[in-house]
Structures are given as C-alpha cells and as structure tokens.
C-alpha positions in Angstrom: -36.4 -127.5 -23.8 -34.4 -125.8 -26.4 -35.8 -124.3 -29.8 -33.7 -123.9 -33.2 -32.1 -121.4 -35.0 -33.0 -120.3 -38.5 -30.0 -122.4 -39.7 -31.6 -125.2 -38.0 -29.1 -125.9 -34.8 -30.6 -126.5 -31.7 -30.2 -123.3 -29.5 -30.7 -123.5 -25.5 -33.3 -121.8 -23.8 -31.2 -119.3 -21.1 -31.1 -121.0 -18.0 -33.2 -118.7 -15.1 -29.3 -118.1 -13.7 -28.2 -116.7 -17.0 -31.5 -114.1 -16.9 -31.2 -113.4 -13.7 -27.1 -112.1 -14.2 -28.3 -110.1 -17.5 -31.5 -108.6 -15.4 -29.3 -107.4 -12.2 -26.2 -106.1 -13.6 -24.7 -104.1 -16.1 -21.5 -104.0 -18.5 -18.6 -102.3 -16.7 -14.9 -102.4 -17.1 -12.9 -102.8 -14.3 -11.1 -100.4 -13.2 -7.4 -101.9 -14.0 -8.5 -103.9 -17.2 -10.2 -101.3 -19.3 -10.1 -103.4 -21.7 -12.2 -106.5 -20.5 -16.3 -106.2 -19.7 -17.7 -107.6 -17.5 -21.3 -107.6 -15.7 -21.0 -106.4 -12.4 -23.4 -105.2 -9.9 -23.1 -101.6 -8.3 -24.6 -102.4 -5.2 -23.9 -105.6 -3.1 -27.0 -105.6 -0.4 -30.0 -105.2 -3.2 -28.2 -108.0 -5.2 -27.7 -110.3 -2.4 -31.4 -109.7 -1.6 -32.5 -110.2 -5.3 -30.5 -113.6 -5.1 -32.2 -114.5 -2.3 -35.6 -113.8 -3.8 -35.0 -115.5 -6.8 -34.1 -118.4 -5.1 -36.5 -118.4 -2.5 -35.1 -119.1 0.3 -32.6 -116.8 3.2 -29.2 -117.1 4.1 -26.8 -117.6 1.0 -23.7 -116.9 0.3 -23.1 -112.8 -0.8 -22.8 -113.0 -4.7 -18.9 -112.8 -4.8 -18.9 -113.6 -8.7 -20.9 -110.0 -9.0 -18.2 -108.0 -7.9 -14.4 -107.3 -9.6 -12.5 -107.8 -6.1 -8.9 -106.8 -6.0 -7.0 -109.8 -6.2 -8.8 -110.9 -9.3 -8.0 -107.8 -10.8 -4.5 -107.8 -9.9 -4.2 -111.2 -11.1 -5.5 -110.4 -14.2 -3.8 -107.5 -15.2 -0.5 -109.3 -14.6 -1.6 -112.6 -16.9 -2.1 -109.4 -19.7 1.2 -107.8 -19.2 2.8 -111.1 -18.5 1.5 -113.1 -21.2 3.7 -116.1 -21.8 2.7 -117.2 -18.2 -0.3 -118.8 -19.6 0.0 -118.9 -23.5 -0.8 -121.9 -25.3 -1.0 -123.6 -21.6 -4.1 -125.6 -19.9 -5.3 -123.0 -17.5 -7.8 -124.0 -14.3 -9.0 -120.5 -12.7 -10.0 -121.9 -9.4 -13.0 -120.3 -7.4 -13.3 -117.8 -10.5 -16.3 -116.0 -9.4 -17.2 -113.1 -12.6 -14.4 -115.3 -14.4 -11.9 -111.8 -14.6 -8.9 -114.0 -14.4 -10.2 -116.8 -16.8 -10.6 -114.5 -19.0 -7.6 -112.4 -19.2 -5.9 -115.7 -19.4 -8.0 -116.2 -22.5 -7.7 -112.8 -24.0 -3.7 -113.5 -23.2 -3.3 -117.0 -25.3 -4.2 -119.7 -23.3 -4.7 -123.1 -25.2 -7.7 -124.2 -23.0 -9.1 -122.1 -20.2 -11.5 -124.0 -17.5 -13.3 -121.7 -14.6 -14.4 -123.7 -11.5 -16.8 -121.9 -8.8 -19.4 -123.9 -7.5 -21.8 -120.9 -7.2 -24.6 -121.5 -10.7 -24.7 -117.9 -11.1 -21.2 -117.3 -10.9 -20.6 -120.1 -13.7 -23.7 -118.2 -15.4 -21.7 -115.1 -15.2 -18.2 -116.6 -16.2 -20.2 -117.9 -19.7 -21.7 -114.1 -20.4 -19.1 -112.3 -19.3 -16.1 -114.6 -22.0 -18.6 -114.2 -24.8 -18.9 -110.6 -24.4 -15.3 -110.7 -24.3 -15.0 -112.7 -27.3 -13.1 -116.5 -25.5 -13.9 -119.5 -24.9 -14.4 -120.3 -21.2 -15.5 -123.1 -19.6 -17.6 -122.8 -16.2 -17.3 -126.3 -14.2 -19.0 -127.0 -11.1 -16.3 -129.7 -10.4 -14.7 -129.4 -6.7 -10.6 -129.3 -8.0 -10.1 -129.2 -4.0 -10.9 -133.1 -4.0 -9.9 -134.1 -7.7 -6.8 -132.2 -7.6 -5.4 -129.9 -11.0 -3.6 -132.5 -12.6 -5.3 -131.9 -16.1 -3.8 -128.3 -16.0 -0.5 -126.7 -16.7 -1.2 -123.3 -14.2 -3.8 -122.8 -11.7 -4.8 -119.7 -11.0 -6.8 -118.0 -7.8 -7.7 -114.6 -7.2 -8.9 -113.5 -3.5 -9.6 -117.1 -1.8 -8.0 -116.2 1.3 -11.1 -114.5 2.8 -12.4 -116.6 5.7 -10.6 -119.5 7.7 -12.7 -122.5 6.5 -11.8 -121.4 2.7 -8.4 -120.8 3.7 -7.7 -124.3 5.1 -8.8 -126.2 2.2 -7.4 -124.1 -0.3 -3.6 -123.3 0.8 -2.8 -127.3 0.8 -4.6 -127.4 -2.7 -2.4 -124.6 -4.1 0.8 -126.2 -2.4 0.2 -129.6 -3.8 -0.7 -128.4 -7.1 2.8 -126.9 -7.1 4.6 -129.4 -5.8 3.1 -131.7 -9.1 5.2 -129.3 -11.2 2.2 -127.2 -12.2 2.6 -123.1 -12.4 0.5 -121.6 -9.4 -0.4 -117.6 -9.0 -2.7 -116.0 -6.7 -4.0 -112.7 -6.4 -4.5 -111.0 -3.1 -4.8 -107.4 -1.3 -3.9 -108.6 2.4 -6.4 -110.6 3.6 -7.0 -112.1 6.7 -6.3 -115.9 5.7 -3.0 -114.8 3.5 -0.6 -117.3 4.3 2.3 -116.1 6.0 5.1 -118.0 5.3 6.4 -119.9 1.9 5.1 -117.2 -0.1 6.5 -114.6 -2.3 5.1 -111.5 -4.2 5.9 -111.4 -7.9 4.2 -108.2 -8.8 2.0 -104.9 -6.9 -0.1 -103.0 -7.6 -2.8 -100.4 -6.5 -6.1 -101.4 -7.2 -9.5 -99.1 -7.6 -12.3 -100.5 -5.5 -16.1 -100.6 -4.4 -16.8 -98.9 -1.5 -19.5 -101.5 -1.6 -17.8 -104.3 -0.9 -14.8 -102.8 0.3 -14.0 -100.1 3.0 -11.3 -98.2 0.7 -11.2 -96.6 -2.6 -7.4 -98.7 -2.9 -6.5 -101.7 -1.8 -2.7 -102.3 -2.6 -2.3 -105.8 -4.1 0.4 -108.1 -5.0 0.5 -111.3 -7.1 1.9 -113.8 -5.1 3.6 -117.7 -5.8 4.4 -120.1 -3.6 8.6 -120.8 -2.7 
C-alpha cells in the first residue's frame, strides 16, 4: 500500500529489497568511474549472511549486484570514453547486477536504457543506484536468454563468464544477438568461462579491486566483441 505526497501523487512504500540495499551498504565510487556512486558493500561474507537472514532461508546465490567487479567496470568506463557506442541507442545491460554499466550507458546518452538481472535486490539496487546518479534506468526481471534482445540496438554484459552453466546459456545469447545486427560488448578480466575463440578485445585496462571478492588488488581487463 502506497501513501501520497503533499502534491497529492501516489508515492510507493519502499519495497523490504529497496531497505534492505540502503541498510547494508554505503555510497562509494568505483574505483575507475569516480564519477558514478554506487552502493556497494565492503564486505561480501556479512552481506551474503544478512541476505540470507533477511530472506530466511540458506543457500543463495552471493549478492553479485553488491560488488563493482572488474568487467563491469571496464565496460563502463569504456561506454564513458566511448560515448557514441550507445548514444541515443536502445540499450539492454544484461545480468546487470549494481547496474554500473546501465548506468554509464545512461550518464553517456543512451535513448532508453533497460537492466535485466533476475536477482530483486540487484533490480532494487540498479533503481537506487540510477537515481543517485541522476538516469533513468529500468530493472526488468525478464529472462532476455529465452526472449531474445530484439527490442534493443546494443546489449551489453559485464563479467557473465564466471561459472560453466552461466557461460553456456549466455555465449549463444550474445552470438545470436549479434548475428540480428545488434551492437554486442562484454566486459571481462580472464575468467574461467571466457570464450576462446571468435572474440576480440577492443579496449584494456587495469582495474582496482576487492580483496573481498577477488584475490588481487588488479585484475587486467579488456572489453571484448564478438568477430
């Protein structure tokens, strides 16, 4: 149940996802966009546990959208310095976790900017973190994997090459995507999943990490396409 404002518009009450974001972290920039805020979490094992608890219930997935992880930032940074890649374009930031790279896309031009993650408090996070950066973002639950990004001019990832299972799903999504005709950019330090073939790196750079949820103070990361 919402309530209304002095002007007399209906206002939302914060959803507990929204609270719970404001409650367990705190404004930071990251460390290669000091010019975007986000909320982030210092510490991943309390916040993992707090997610837990608030939930009720064991074994969920870490809180990836808490964290600024390389590829993300690399992405980002290059939509900034690059930003005719995604001005006055439809932009889909796929798995966008804190919503970094939704947002520089934003901050860069973009005509209409739409953050997919199916995580609530990452989607919480993504609508916090674009008003305190002053765009308009929107957080959608929808699966693109199945639906396909045909409603967007560039899709954008940033460190979805983590585990296998991820991997498998999301490497024919970004292929197809860009075989429709449709700009594709992904952001990623190395890891495991990294396809190996048909890619190429566009840009590098070094990135300043969490020892947290890292084990490095750098992680050297390109932006990559698909050939």
């Amino acid at each position: 149940m919402g309530h209304r404002s002095r002007h007399g518009r209906k206002v939302s009450e914060p959803s507990r996802e929204h609270l719970f974001v404001l409650r367990e972290t705190r404004p930071q920039s990251p460390p290669l966009i000091p010019e975007m805020r986000l909320r982030l979490a210092d510490e991943a094992m309390s916040l993992w546990q707090a997610t837990e608890a608030d939930l009720g219930r064991m074994g969920l997935p870490p809180p990836f959208w808490a964290f600024a992880w390389a590829g993300g930032q690399a992405l980002a940074r290059h939509l900034l310095d690059h930003r005719e890649i995604v001005r006055d374009k439809r932009i889909l930031d796929f798995a966008s976790g804190s919503g970094i790279v939704a947002i520089a896309a934003g901050l860069a031009g973009a005509r209409k900017v739409v953050a997919a993650d199916i995580d609530p408090y990452a989607r919480a996070a993504i609508l916090v973190n674009a008003a305190d950066n002053g765009v308009e973002v929107e957080a959608s639950e929808i699966d693109y994997l199945d639906r396909g990004a045909g409603d967007f001019d560039v899709v954008l990832a940033g460190d979805v090459f983590y585990e296998r299972p991820m991997a498998a799903r999301v490497e024919p999504f970004l292929r197809a995507s860009q075989m429709a005709g449709l700009a594709v950019l992904f952001g990623d330090p190395g890891r495991a999943y990294l396809p190996t073939t048909g890619v190429a790196p566009l840009a590098t750079y070094d990135v300043p990490v969490s020892r947290a949820i890292e084990d490095r103070d750098i992680r050297t990361t390109r932006v990559w396409r698909f050939t």
